[in-house]
One Martini backbone bead per residue (centre of mass of N, CA, C, O) as a GRO file, in nm:
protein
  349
    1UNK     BB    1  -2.518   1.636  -9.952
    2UNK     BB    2  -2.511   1.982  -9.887
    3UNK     BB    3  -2.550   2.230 -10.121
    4UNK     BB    4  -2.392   2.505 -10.247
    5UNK     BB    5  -2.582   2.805 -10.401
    6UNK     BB    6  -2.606   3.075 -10.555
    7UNK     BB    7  -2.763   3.360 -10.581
    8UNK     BB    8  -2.964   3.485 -10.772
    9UNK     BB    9  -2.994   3.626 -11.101
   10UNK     BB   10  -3.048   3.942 -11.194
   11UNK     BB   11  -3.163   4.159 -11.407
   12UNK     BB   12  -3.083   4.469 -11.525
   13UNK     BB   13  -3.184   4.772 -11.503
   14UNK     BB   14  -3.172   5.018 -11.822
   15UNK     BB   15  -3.266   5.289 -11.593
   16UNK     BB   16  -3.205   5.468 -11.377
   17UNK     BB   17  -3.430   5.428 -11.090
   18UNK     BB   18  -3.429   5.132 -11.133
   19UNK     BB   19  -3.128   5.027 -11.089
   20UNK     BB   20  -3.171   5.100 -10.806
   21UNK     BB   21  -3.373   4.879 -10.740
   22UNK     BB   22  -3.202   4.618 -10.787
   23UNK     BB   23  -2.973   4.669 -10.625
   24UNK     BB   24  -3.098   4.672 -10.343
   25UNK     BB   25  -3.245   4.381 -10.415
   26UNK     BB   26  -2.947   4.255 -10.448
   27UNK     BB   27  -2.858   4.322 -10.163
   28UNK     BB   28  -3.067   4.187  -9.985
   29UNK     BB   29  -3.041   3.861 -10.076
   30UNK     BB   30  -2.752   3.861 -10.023
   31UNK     BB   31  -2.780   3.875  -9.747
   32UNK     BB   32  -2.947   3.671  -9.674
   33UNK     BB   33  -2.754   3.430  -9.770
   34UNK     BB   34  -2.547   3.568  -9.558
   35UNK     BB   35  -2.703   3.447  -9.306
   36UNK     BB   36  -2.785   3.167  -9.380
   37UNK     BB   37  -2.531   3.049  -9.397
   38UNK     BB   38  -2.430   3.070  -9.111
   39UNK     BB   39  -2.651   2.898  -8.979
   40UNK     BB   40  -2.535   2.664  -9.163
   41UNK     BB   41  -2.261   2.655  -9.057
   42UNK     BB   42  -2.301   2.636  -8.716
   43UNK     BB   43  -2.402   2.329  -8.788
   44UNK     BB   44  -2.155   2.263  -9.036
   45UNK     BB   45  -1.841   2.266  -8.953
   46UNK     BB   46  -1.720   1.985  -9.101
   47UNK     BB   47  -1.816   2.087  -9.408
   48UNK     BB   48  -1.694   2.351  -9.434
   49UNK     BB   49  -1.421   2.275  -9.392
   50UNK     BB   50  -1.404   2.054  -9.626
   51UNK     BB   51  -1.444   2.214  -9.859
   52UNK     BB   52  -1.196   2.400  -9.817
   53UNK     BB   53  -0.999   2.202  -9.850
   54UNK     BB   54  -1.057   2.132 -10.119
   55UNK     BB   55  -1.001   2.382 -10.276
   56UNK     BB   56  -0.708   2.394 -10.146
   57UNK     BB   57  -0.645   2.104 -10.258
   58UNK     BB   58  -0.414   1.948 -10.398
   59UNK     BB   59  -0.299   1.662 -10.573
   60UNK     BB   60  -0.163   1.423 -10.671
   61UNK     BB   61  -0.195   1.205 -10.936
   62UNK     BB   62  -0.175   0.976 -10.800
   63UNK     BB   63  -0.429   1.033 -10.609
   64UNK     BB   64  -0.635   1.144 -10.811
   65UNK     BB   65  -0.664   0.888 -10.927
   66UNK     BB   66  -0.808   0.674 -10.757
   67UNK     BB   67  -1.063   0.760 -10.779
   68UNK     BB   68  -1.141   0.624 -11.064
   69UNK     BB   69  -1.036   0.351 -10.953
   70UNK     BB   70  -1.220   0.324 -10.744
   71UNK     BB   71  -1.523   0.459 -10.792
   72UNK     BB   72  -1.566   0.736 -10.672
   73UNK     BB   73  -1.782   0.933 -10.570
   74UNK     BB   74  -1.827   1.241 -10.500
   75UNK     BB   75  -1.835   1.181 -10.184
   76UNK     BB   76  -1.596   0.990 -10.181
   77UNK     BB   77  -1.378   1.197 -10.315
   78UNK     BB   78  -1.477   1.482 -10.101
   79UNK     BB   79  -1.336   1.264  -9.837
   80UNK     BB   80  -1.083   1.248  -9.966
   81UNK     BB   81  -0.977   1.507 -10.008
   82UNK     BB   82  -1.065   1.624  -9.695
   83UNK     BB   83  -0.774   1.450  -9.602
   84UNK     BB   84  -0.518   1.469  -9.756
   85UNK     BB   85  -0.391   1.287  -9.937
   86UNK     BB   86  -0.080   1.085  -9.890
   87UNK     BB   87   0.217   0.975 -10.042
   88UNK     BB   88   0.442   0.770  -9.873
   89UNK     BB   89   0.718   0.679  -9.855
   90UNK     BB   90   0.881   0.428  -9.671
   91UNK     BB   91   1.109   0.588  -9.497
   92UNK     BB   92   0.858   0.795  -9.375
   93UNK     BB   93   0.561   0.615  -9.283
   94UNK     BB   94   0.625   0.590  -8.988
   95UNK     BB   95   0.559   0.909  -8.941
   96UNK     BB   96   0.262   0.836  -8.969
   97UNK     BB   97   0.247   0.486  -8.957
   98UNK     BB   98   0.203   0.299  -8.681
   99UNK     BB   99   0.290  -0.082  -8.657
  100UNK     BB  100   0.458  -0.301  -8.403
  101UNK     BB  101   0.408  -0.598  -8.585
  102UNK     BB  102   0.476  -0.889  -8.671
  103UNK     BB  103   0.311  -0.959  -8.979
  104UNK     BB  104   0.252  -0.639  -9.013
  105UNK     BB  105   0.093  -0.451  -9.250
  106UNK     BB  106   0.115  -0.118  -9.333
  107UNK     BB  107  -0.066   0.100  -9.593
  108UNK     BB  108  -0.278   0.292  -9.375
  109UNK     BB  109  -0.409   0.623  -9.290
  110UNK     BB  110  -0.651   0.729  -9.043
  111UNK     BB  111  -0.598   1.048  -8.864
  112UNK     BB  112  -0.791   1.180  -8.566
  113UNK     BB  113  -0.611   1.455  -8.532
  114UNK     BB  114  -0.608   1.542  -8.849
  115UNK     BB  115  -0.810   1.392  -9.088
  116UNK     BB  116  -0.596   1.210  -9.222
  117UNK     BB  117  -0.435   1.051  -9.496
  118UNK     BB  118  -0.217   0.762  -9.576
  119UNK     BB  119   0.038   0.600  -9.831
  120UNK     BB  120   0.195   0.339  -9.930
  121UNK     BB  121   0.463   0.295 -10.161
  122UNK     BB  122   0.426   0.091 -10.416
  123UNK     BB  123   0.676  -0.032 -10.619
  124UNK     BB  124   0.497  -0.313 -10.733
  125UNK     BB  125   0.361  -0.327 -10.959
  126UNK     BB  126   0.184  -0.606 -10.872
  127UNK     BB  127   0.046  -0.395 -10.678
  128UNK     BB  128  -0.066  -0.103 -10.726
  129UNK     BB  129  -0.379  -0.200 -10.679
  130UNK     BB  130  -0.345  -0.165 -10.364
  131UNK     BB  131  -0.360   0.168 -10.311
  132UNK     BB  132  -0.658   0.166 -10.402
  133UNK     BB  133  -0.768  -0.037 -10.179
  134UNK     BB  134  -0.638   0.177  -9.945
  135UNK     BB  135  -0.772   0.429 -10.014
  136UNK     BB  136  -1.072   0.318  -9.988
  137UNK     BB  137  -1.067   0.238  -9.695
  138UNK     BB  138  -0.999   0.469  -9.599
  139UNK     BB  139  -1.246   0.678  -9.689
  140UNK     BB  140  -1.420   0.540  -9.482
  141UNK     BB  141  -1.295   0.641  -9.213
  142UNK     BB  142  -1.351   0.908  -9.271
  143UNK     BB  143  -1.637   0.880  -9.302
  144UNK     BB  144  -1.685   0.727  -9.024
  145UNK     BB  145  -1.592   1.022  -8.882
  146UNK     BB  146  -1.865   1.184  -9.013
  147UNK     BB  147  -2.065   1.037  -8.854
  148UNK     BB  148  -2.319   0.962  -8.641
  149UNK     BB  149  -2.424   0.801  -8.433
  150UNK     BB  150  -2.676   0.699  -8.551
  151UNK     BB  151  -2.557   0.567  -8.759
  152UNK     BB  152  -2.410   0.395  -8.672
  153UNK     BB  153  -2.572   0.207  -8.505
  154UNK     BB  154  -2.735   0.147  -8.763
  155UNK     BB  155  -2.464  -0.038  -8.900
  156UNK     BB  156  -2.356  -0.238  -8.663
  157UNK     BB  157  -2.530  -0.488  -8.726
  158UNK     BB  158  -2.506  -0.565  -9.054
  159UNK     BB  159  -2.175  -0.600  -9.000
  160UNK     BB  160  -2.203  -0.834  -8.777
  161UNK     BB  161  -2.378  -1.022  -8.943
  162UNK     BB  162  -2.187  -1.047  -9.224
  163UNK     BB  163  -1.928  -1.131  -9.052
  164UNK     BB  164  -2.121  -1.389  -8.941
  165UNK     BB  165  -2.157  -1.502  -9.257
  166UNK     BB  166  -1.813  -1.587  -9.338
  167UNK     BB  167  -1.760  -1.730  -9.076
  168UNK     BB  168  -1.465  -1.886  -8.907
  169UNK     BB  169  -1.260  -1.945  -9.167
  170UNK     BB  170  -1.234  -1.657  -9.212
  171UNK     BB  171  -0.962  -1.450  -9.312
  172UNK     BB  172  -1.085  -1.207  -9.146
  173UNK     BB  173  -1.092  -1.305  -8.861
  174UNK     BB  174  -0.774  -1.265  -8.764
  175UNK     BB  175  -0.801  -0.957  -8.830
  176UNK     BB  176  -0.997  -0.849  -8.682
  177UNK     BB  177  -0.819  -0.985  -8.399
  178UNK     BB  178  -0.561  -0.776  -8.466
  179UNK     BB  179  -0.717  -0.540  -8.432
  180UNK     BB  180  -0.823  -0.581  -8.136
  181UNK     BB  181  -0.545  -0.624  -8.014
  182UNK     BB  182  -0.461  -0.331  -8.033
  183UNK     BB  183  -0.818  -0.167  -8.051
  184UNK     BB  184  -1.074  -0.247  -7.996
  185UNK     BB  185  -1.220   0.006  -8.118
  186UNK     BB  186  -1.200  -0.120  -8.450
  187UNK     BB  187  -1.369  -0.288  -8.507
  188UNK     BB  188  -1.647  -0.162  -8.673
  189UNK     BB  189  -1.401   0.051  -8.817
  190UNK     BB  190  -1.332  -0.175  -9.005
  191UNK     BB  191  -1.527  -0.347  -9.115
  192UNK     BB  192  -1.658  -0.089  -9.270
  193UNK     BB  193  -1.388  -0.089  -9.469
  194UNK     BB  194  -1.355  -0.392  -9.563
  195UNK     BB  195  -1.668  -0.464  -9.674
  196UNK     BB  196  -1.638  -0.227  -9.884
  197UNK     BB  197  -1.357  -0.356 -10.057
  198UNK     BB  198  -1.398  -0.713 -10.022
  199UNK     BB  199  -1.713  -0.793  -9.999
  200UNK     BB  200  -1.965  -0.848 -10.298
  201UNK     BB  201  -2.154  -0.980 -10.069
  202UNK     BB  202  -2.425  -0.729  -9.970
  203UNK     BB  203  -2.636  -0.661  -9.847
  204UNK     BB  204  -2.892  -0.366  -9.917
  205UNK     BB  205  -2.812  -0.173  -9.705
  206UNK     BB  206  -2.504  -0.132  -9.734
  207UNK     BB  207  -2.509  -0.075 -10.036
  208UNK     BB  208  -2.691   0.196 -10.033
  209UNK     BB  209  -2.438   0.329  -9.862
  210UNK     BB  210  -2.174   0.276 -10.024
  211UNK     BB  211  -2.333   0.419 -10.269
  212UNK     BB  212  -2.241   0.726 -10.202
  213UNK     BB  213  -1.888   0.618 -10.222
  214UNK     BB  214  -1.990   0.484 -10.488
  215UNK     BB  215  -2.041   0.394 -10.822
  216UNK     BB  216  -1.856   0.095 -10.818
  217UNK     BB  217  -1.748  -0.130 -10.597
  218UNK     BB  218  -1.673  -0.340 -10.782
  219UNK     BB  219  -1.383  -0.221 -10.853
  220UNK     BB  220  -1.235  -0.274 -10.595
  221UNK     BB  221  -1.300  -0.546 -10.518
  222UNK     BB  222  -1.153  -0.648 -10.736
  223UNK     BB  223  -0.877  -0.553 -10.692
  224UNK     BB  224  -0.841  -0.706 -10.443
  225UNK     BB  225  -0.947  -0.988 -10.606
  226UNK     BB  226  -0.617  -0.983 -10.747
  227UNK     BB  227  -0.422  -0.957 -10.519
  228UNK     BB  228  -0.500  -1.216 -10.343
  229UNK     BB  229  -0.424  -1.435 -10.556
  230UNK     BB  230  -0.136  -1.404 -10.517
  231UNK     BB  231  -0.155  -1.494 -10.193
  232UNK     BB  232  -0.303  -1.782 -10.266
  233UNK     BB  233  -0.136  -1.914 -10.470
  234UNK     BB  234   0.157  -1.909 -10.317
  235UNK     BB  235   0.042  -2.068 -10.065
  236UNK     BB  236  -0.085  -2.324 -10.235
  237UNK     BB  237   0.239  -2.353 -10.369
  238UNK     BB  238   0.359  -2.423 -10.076
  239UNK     BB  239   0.223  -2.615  -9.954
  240UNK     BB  240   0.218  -2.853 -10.184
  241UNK     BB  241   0.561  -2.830 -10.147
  242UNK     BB  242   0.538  -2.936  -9.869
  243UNK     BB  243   0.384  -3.187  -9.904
  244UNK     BB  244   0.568  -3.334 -10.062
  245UNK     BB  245   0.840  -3.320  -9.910
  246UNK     BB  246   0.720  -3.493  -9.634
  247UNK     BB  247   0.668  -3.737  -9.814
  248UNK     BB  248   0.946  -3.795  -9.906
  249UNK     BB  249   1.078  -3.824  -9.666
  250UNK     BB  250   0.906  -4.060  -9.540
  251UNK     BB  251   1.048  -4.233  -9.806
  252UNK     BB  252   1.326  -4.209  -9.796
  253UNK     BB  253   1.359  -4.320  -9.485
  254UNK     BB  254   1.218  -4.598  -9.562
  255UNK     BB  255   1.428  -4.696  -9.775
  256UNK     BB  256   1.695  -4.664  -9.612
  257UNK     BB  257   1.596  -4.862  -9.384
  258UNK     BB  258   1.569  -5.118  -9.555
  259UNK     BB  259   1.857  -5.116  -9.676
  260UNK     BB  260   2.018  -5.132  -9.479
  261UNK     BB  261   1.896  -5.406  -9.410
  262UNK     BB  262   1.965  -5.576  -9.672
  263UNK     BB  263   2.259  -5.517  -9.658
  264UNK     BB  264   2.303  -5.658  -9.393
  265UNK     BB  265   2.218  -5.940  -9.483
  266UNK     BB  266   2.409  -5.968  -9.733
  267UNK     BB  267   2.674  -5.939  -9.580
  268UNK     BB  268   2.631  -6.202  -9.409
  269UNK     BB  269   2.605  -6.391  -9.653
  270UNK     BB  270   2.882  -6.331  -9.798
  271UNK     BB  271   3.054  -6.442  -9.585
  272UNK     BB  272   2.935  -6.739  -9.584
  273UNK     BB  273   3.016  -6.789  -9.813
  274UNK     BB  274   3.280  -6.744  -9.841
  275UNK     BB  275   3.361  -6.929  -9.628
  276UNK     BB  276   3.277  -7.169  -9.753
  277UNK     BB  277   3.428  -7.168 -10.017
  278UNK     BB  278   3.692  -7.220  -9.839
  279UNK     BB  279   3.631  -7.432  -9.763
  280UNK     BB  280   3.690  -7.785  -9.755
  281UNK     BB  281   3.373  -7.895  -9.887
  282UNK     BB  282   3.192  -7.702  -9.898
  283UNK     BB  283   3.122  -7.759 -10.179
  284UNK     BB  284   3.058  -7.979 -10.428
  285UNK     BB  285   2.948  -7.831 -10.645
  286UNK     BB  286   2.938  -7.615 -10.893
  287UNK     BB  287   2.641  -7.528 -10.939
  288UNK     BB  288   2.608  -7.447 -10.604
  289UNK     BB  289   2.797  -7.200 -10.646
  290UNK     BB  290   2.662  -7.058 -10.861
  291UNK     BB  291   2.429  -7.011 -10.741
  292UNK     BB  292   2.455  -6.867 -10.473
  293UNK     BB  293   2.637  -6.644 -10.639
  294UNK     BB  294   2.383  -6.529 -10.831
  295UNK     BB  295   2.175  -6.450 -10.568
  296UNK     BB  296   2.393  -6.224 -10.478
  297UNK     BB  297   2.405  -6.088 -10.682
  298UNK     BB  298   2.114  -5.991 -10.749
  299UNK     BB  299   2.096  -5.872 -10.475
  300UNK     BB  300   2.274  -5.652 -10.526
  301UNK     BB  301   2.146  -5.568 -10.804
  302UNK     BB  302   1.889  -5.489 -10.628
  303UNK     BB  303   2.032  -5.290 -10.395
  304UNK     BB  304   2.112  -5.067 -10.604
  305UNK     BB  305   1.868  -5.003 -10.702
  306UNK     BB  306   1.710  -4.919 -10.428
  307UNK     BB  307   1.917  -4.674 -10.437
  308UNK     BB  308   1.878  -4.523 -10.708
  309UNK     BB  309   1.618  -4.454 -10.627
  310UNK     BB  310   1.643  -4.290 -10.381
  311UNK     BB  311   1.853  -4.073 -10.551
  312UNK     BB  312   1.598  -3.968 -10.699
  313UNK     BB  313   1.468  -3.873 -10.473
  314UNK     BB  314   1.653  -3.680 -10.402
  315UNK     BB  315   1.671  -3.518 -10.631
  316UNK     BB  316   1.363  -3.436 -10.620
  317UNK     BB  317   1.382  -3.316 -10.306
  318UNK     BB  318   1.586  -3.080 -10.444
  319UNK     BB  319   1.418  -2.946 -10.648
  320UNK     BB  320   1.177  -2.868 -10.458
  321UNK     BB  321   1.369  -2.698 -10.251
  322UNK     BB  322   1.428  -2.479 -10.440
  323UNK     BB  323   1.148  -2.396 -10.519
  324UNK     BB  324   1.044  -2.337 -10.245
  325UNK     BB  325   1.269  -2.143 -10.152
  326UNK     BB  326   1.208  -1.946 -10.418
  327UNK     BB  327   0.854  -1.891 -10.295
  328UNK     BB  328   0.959  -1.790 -10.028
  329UNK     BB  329   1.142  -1.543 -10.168
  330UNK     BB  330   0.905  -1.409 -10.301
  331UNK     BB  331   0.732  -1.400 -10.032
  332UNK     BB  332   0.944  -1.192  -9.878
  333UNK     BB  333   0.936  -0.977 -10.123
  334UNK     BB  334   0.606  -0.891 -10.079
  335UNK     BB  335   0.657  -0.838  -9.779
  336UNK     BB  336   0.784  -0.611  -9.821
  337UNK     BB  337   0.607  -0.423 -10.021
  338UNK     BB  338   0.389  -0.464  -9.766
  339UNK     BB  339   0.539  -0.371  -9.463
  340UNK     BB  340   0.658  -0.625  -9.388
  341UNK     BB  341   0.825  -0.878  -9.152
  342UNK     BB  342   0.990  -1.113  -9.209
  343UNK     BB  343   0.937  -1.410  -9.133
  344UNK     BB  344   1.034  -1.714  -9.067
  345UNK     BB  345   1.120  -1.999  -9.196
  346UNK     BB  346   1.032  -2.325  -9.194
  347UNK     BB  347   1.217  -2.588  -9.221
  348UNK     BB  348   1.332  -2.863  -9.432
  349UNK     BB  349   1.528  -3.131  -9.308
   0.00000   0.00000   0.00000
């Protein structure tokens, strides 16, 4: 970035006729010096534009802390601030940003018709600091939007090459092709804001280019890497208790198939005995009649058991659909607080 500095000052001279030379000598100066700012004005019209703006815009605290919590350098807090980023409450965020597409929650934008920042305000402390790394994001777009085409081009291939590092099952890969089907056009400057953000390990060129607008990457890389924990974690005890879930179902199914056809057959054995014992001369002897009821009862009292083996079962099945239940109404309370539409839930019959 290119400073202007104010023209040396001459210490003035101290009587008479010298003084009246001194100060001709600083007119002549300062002359020449707005001289020469003007030619480098209307070389670099938006680095113009962008001091004025950053001299004259407040930010609130929150958005003026995003700067030191995200680690972002002179140049990339000059490129933030001179976005005007703005904290925008959820009622009011879609009048700044949209995009109305279900599972997409939309967390920040850079508009490029007034070259403005807004973020969308996460009221879920457990979330804070995912502001800080959509600030950070944002920033980005900012930059790559004062980049020149050479610049971009430049930057192009080790962005493309690093993503195709990342593998075909990188969950970022579904993102970037969300990117694009929404705007062709954003794939390489999303991918510029994703990857100076979210992934820890970057080529030495582009570590380089991202050190202008980091003082340390890694300080955000880390808060993005400590929010994705929450929903990696949370869908990997989803999968759990749903595969849990799934097998109990198919165990459950079997044992009641089972029982249905032991029971069926008890029931046809039952009937026989009894039958038998009513003939006159069914039993001849006392013994006989005595085992074959000993080992009816017996049956039944295994059938009973296999019975409430089974109704443990469903009690352990019924507590873990509660625990689903209850981990799936978190997941859809967390996409809310990051302006997802709950999708439905695929239920567990």
């Amino acid at each position: 970035m290119t400073d202007l500095e104010a023209p040396p000052r001459r210490r003035a001279a101290r009587i008479g006729r010298a003084l009246l030379v001194a100060l001709a000598a600083v007119s002549i100066v300062a002359q020449s010096a707005v001289l020469a700012g003007a030619g480098w004005a209307a070389a670099n019209p938006r680095l113009v534009g962008d001091a004025i703006t950053v001299h004259r815009f407040e930010p609130s605290p929150a958005v003026a802390g995003y700067i030191d919590r995200a680690a972002m350098s002179e140049r990339g807090a000059f490129v933030f601030l001179a976005s005007k980023p703005e904290l925008v409450p959820a009622e009011s965020f879609d009048l700044y940003c949209s995009r109305d597409e279900p599972g997409i929650g939309v967390l920040g934008c850079f508009t490029f018709a007034d070259a403005r920042i807004f973020i969308y305000d996460i009221t879920n402390p457990d979330l804070a600091d995912f502001e800080v790394v959509v600030a950070a994001h944002e920033m980005l777009h900012a930059a790559w939007d004062r980049l020149s085409a050479d610049e971009k081009a430049a930057l192009e291939e080790p962005l493309e090459r690093t993503f195709a590092e990342l593998g075909p099952d990188h969950e970022l890969v579904d993102r970037i092709a969300s990117y694009e089907a929404f705007d062709p056009r954003s794939r390489v400057p999303e991918l510029y804001a994703i990857l100076g953000t979210e992934i820890a390990e970057l080529p030495e060129e582009l570590e380089q280019h991202y050190a202008e607008y980091f003082d340390d990457r890694s300080v955000v890389v880390t808060l993005w890497q400590g929010i994705d924990a929450i929903f990696v974690e949370l869908e990997a005890e989803l999968q759990r208790l749903g595969a849990e879930l799934e097998a109990l179902v198919v165990q459950i199914e079997a044992d009641q198939q089972q029982a249905e056809l032991v029971a069926a057959q008890l029931e046809a054995d039952i009937a026989a005995f009894n039958a038998r014992a009513d003939r006159p001369g069914g039993y001849t002897s006392q013994s006989a009649f005595q085992r074959d009821r000993d080992a009816l009862i017996a049956r039944q009292a295994d059938l009973n058991a296999r019975i409430d083996a089974t109704n443990a079962l469903i009690d352990t099945y019924n507590a873990l659909l509660d625990e689903f239940t209850a981990l799936n109404e978190q997941a859809a309370a967390l996409n809310r607080d990051l302006n997802i539409d709950p999708q439905p839930i695929e239920s567990i019959d």
